[in-house]
C-alpha positions as CSV (number, residue, x, y, z in Angstrom):
1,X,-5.4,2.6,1.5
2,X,-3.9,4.4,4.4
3,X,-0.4,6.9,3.3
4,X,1.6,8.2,5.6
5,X,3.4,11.4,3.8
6,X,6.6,12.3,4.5
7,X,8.1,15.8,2.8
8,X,11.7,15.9,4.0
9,X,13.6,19.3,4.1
10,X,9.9,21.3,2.6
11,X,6.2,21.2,3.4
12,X,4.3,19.9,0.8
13,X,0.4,21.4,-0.4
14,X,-2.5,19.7,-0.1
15,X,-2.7,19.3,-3.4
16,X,0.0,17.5,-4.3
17,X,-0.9,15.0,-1.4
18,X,-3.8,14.1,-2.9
19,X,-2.3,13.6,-6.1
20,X,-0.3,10.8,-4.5
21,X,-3.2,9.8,-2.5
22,X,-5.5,9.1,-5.4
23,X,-3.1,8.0,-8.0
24,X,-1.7,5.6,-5.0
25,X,-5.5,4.0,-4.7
26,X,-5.4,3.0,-8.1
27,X,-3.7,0.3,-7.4
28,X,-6.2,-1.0,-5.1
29,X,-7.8,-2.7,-8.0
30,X,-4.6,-4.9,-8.8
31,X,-4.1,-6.1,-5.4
32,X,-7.2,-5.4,-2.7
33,X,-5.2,-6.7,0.1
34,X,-2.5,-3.9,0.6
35,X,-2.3,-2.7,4.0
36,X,-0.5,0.7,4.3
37,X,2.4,2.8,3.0
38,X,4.5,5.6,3.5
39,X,5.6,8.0,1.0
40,X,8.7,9.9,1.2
41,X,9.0,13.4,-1.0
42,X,12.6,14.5,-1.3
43,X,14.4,17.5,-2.8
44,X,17.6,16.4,-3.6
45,X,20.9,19.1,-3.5
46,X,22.0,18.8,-6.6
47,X,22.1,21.3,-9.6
48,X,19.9,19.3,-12.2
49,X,16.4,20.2,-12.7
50,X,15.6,16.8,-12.1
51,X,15.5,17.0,-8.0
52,X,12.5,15.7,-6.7
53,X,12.7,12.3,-5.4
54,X,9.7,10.1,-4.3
55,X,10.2,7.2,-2.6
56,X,6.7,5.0,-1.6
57,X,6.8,1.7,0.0
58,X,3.7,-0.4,0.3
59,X,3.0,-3.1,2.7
60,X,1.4,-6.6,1.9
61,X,0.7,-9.7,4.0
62,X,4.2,-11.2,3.7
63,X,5.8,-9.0,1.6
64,X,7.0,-5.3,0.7
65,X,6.9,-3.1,-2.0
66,X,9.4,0.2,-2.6
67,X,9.9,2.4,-5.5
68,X,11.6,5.3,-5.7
69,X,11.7,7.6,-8.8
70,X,13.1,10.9,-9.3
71,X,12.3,13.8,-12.0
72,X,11.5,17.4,-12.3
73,X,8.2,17.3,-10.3
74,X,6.8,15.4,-7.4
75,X,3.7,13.8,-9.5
76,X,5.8,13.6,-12.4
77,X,8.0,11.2,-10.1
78,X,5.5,10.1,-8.0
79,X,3.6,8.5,-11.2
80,X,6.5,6.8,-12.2
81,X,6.9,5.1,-9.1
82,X,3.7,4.2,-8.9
83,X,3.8,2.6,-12.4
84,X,6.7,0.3,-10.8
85,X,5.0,-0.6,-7.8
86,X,1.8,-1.2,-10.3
87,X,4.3,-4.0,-12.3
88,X,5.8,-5.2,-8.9
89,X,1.9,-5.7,-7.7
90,X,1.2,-7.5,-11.0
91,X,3.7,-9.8,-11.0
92,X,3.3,-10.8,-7.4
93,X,0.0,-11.3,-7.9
94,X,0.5,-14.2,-10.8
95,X,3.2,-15.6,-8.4
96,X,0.2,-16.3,-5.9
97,X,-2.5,-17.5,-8.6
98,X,0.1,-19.7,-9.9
99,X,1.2,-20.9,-6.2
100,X,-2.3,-22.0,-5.6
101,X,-2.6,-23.9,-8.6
């Protein structure tokens, strides 16, 4: 699946691009038929320890998928948004199978 990455206000590593990148082809075996996304890292100007924000947004035929998750690390947040995207996949995926029944 083709990312485009986004770090606002920093320039992320390599590393934790790929992180994304791989994690995010996971959920290629829930739903073969994404067609791109975007993900956005963020640090946020707060105080908290909690400042990273990841947003990612996946496109579908028909349809879109965005989660956004924010914690004390980019792959800390960036697996938790791709756990909601995962249940958002899921569950649009049963909406089709039971559409074509």
């Amino acid at each position: 699946m083709k990312l485009q990455m986004h770090s606002i206000h920093f320039v992320a590593d390599q590393k934790l691009i790929n992180f994304i990148q791989k994690k995010s082809d996971k959920l290629d075996t829930y739903f073969d038929q994404i067609i791109d996304g975007e993900v956005f890292m963020r640090l946020d100007k707060n105080d908290k320890s909690e400042n990273k924000i990841v947003e990612i947004k996946l496109n579908v035929p028909g349809k879109q998928f965005f989660a956004k998750s924010q914690n004390d690390s980019f792959e800390a947040a960036a697996d938790d948004a791709i756990e909601a995207l995962r249940r958002q996949i899921k569950k649009h995926k049963e909406k089709l199978v039971l559409a074509k029944q």
